[in-house]
N, C-alpha and C positions, 0 to 999 in steps of 0.2 A: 350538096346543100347550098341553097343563095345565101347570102349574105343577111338579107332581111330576115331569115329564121332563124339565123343565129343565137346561139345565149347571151351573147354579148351584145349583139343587137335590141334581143328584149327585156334586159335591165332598166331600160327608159318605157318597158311599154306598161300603161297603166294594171292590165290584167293580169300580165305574169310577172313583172318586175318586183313584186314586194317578192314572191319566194325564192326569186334567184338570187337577191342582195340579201335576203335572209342568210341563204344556204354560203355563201359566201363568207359571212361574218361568223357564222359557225364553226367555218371551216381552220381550223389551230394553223393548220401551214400556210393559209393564205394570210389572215391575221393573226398578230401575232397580241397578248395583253400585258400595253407597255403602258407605265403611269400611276399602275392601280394602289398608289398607296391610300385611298380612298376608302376602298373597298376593307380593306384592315380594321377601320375605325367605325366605319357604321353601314348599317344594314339598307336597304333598299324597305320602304317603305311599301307595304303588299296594298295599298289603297292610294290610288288616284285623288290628287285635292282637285276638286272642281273650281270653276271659275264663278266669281260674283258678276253680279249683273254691268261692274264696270272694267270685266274684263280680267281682276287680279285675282290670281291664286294664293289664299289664304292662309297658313294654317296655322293652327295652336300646339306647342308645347307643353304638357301639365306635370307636373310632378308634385306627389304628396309628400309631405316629410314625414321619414322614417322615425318611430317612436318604439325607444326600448322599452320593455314591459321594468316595473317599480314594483316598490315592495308594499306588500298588504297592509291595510288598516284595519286595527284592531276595532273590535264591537263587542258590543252588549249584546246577548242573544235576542235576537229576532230582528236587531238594529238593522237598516236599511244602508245600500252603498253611495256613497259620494258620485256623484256624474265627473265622470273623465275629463281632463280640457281635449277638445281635441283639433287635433290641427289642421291649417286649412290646408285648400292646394295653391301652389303657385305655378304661376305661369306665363308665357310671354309668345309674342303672336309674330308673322313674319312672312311675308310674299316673296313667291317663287317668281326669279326672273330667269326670263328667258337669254340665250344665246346663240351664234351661228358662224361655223368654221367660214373658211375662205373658202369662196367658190372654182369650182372645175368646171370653164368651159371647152368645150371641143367644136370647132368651126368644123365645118364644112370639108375644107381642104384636107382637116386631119383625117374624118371620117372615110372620106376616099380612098385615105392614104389605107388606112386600118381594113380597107373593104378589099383591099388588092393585099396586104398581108392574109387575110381570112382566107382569102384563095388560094395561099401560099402554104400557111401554118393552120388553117382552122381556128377551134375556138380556145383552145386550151392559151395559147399566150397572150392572146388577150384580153381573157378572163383574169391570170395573173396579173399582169401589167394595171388594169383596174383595179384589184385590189391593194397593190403594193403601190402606184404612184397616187390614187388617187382618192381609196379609201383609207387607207392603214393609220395617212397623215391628221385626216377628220376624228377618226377616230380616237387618236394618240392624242388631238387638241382637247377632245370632250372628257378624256382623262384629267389631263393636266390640269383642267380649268375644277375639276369636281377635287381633283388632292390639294392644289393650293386653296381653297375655300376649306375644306376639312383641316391642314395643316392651322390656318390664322386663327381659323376659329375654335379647337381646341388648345390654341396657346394666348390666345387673346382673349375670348369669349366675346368676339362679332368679325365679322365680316364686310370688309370695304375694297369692293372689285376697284380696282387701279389698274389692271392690265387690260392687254385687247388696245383698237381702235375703236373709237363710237363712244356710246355710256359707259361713263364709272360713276362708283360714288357707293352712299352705305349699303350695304345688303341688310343683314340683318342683327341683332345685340342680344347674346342669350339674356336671360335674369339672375345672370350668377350674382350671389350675394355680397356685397360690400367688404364682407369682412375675410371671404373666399381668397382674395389677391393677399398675397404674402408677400415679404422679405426674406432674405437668406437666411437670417440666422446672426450667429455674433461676427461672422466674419464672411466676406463675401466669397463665393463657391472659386473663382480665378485665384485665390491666392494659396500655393500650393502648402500655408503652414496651416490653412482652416483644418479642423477637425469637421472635416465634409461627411462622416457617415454620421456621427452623433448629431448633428445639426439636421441631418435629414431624420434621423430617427424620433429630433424633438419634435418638429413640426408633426409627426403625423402622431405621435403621442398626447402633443397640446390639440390637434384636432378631436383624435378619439373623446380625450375628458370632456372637452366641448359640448361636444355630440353628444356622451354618452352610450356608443355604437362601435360595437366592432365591426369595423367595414374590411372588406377585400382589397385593398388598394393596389395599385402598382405606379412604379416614377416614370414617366415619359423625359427621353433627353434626346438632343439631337446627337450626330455622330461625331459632330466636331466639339462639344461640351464633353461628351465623352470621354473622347481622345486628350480633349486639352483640359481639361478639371478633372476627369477622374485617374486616368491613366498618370497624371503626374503629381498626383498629392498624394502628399506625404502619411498622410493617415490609411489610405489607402496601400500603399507600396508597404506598412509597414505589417497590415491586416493582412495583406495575399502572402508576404516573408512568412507569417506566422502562420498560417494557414499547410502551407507547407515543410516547415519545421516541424508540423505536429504530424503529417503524412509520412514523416524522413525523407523529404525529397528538399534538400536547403538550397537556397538561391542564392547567385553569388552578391557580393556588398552592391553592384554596383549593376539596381536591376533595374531592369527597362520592360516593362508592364504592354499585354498587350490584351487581345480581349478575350480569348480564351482563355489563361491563367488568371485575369481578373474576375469573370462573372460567376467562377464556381464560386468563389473565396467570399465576392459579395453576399450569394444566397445565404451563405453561413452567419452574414452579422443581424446578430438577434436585435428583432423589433424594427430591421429595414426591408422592406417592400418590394418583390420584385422591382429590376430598372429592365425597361423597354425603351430600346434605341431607335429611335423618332431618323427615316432617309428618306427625304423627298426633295425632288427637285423638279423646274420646270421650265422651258422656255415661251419666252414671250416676245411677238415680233420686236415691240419698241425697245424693252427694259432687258431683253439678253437671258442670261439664265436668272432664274429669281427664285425665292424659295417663301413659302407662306407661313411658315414657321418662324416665331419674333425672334430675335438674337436675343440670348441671354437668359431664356425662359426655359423652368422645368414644370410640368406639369405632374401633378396628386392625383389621380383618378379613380372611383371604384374599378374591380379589373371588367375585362368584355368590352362591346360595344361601347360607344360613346353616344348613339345616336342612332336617327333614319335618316336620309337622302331622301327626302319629299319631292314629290314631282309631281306635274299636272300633262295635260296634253295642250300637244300644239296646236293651234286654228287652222294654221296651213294647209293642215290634213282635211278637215272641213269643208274650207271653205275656197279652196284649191279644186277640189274635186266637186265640189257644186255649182260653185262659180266662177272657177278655170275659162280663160277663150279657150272657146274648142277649136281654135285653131292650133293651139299647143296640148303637149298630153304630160300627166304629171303619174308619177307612181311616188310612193312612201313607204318604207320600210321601218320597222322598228329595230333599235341598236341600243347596247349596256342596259341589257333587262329592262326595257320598259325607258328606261332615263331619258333617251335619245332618238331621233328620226331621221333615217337618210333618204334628204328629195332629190329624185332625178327628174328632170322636165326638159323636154323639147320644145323649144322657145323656136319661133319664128321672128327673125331680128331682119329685117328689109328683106333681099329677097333670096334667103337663103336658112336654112335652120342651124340651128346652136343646141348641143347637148351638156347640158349643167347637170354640177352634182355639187350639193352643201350638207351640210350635217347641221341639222337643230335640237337643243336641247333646253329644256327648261325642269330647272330640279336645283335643289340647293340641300346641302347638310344639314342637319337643326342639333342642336347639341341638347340630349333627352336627360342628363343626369345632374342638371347642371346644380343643383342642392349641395351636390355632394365631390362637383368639380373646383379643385385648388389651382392657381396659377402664382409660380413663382416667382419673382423677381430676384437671381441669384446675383445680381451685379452691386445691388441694393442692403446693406448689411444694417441690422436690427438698431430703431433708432433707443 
């Protein structure tokens, strides 16, 4: 077989290239799904937000408030019923921005190189070698970028891209409620004398009365609040002792708490909430590893999803393929269900060609429950 019919050759080619960079990304052993703590928290929106006539991808948020049923009024027979108040919806609105990994180009020189391999090894190593040096990294970027925006913005309630080279700046601010952001409690969650379960257990007690609602909730914490507020307070250490004393299985005086002995003990303290341990992390050219997640912050949340990942389509696609120089040839692939697209194009650059590959995405998280989403400031103790 020439080189030119290669599968690795026609991953640039308009015609066949989307199903071979399909088949690719499907493929578990070529790629592998590193990042995805994204995916944990909210769902893939099954509807495409179209674009406005200026180009932005729009969309709305709504949520109704939930309304516990009251108790009946009394009447006079044949009396008529009182009209209900009833509530409105709220909601808040937010444009999908775009994105686009570093690009993979291949000169000339290399192709040659790879075209005298192909005659050596065939197609199989160089189909690897694509996906592991070239896509795996794009792909592992359009992760990290979709978990650090899901992490900020379920611990923040908005999102303000800072990372990357190019544009930063706000993304978008859910409508969580003013009254939504909390304080610790009587004593700040770091100091191992807090009575940290009871403190948690008020907050979602003083919510419930609020509300009037029993909600599902569960606490989101990160891994190191965890480790360093729960595994060493005293309230805790002394709930898993006893938790165990009642099993006959006694721990000795001088116990050192880990998370397995801790999380059964937890589920058992009445009126606290599942705790889900919040691990994500992410690098970024400029800022190194960075995590989207606030220091210091625990999150209340109904349990489930938090949300959709909204997303539109790219132009590229478009208008690439309509109005591309035909002197270059472009294929696109779709990648992360819909989220993402991978361009390869044969660019002709002076007098010789160039084989690029970038990854584009435009999609961003939208926090859907946000009524009934808490943020905590555990650093912060009740004024």
């Amino acid at each position: 077989m020439k080189f030119a019919n290669s599968t690795y050759n026609k991953i640039w080619s308009s015609t066949e290239g989307r199903q071979i960079v399909t088949q690719i990304l499907q493929n578990p052993d070529l790629i592998r799904a590193n990042h995805t703590f994204w995916a944990q928290k909210f769902r893939i929106d099954p509807q495409i937000t179209p674009t406005n006539q200026e180009g932005e991808a729009v969309f709305i948020s709504k949520m109704r408030e939930m309304q516990s049923g009251v108790m009946m009024d009394m009447r006079a027979p044949l009396g008529d019923s009182i009209p209900e108040d009833r509530r409105g919806v709220s909601y808040y609105s937010g444009s999908i921005p775009e994105f686009i990994s570093k690009g993979t180009v291949e000169k000339a020189t290399e192709r040659d190189y790879k075209e005298k391999l192909f005659e050596q090894f065939g197609d199989a190593s160089l189909i690897a070698a694509y996906a592991t040096d070239v896509l795996q990294s794009k792909i592992d970027g359009a992760n990290q970028t979709l978990s650090y925006m899901s992490a900020q913005l379920l611990s923040t309630g908005k999102i303000i891209y800072n990372q990357g080279v190019g544009i930063q700046g706000n993304v978008l601010k859910a409508e969580i409620p003013e009254e939504n952001f909390k304080t610790a409690g009587e004593v700040v969650w770091s100091d191992p004398s807090a009575r940290l379960l009871d403190q948690m257990v008020k907050i979602e007690n003083d919510i419930k009365e609020e509300k009037g609602l029993e909600l599902s909730f569960q606490w989101e914490v990160t891994r190191q609040m965890f480790n360093e507020y729960f595994l060493k307070n005293e309230q805790v250490i002394e709930w898993v002792r006893y938790q165990n004393v009642i099993n006959n299985t006694p721990l000795p005086d001088r116990l050192v708490l880990d998370e397995d002995m801790t999380m059964p003990a937890l589920a058992k303290f009445s009126g606290l909430s599942p705790i889900v341990i919040i691990e994500e992390k992410q690098k970024d050219v400029e800022n190194g590893v960075v995590h989207g997640w606030a220091d210091g912050v625990a999150v209340l949340r109904p349990v489930g999803y938090a949300g959709l990942v909204r997303r539109t389509t790219v132009k590229d696609v478009e208008l690439f393929t309509k109005y591309g120089n035909s002197v270059n040839s472009y294929s696109f692939a779709p990648a992360l269900n819909g989220l993402a697209t991978v361009a390869n194009s044969v660019i002709v650059n002076g007098n010789f060609k160039e084989w690029h590959t970038h990854v584009i995405m435009a999609a961003v998280p939208s926090l859907d429950e946000f009524l009934y989403h808490y943020i905590i400031d555990t650093t912060t103790a009740d004024s």
